[in-house]
N, C-alpha and C positions, 0 to 999 in steps of 0.2 A: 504494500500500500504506500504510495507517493507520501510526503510528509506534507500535512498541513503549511508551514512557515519556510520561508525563503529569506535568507538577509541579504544584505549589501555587502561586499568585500569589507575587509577593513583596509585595505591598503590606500592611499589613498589616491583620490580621482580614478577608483574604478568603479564601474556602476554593476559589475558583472552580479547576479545573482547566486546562492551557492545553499548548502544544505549539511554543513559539515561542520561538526564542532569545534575547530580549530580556527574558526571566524573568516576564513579568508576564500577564495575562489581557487578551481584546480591549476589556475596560470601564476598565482601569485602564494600559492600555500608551503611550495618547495623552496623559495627565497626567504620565506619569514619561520621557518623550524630553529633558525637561532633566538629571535622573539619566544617562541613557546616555553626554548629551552631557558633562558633567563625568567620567563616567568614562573616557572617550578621551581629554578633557584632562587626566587624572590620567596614563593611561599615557605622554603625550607627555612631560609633565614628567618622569618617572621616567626614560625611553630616556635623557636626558643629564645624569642625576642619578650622580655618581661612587659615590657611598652606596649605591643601590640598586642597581647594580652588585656589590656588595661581597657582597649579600644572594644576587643571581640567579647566582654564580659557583660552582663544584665543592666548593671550600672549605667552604661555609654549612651543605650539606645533610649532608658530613660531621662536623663541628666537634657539628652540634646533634643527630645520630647517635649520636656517643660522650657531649653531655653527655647525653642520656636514658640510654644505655646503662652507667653509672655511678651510677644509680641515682636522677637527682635527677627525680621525678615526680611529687612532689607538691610544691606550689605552697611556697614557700621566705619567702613572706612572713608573719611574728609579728604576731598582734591578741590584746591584752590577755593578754598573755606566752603564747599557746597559738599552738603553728604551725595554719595556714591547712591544711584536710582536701581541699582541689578539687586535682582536677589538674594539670600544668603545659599551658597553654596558649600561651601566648607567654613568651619568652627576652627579657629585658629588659637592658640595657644601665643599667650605673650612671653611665658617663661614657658621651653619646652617640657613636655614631662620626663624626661630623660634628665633635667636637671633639678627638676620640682614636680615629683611625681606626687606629692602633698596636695599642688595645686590642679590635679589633672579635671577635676569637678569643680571647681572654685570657680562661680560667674564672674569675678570681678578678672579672673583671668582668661576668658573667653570670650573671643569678638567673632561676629559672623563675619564674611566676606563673600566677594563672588570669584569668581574665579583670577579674575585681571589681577585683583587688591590682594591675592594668597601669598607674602614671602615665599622664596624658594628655602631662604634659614630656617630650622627648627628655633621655634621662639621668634621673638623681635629681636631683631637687631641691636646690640648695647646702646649704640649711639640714639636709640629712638626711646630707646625705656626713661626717658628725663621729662618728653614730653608730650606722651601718650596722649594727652588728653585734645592736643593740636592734631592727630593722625585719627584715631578712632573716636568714631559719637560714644555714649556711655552704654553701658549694656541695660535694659531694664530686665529687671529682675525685683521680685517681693520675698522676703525670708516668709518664712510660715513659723509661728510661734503659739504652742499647745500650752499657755497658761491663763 
């Protein structure tokens, strides 16, 4: 029986259709098997990476649940004093958790961004940690307190 779904290549500018889980079409799938292969050596690194542990655990998918759900959805990064109109795409860490794994759930250290506004640094850059408050809107957030 034919398979339901047909993707697009990933390679790109090719439109060719394909059915194979290796993402790619049969003209372009024998150039990208060093792609696959790095991407299984990415996963193996990952499995005894304590960090990415931190990410894959119950905690993450709620933590980044309530920050959307507090409103912070658009991209929280300042260019030329006007907040940034894209979406949040990725939760970026001001101190990485790799050097404040303390802070990895701590709103006050978590800003949304879109993809453009994502450092390629883990963390913010030292030189920006002085004046945060010029680079990134503030995050909203409400504590919840049971007294």
């Amino acid at each position: 029986m034919p398979a339901r779904f047909h993707r697009y290549c990933r390679e790109r500018g090719c439109s060719e259709r394909h059915n194979d889980a290796s993402g790619f079409c049969s003209k372009h799938r024998e150039n990208n098997s060093i792609f696959l292969v790095r991407k299984q050596r990415d996963a193996e690194r990952k499995k005894g990476d304590p960090i990415w542990h931190l990410y894959n655990c119950a905690a993450w998918p709620r933590f980044r649940g309530a920050f959307f759900g507090y409103g912070n959805v658009i991209c929280q990064r300042i260019v030329d004093g006007q907040r940034c109109r894209f979406p949040v795409e990725i939760l970026h860490h001001i101190h990485s958790p790799r050097q404040r794994p303390d802070l990895m759930y701590s709103p006050s250290n978590v800003r949304g961004v879109c993809r453009q506004h994502h450092p390629n640094s883990e963390g913010e850059p030292k030189e920006n940690l002085a004046h945060l408050g010029d680079i990134y809107a503030p995050t909203l957030w409400r504590e919840i307190r049971f007294t």
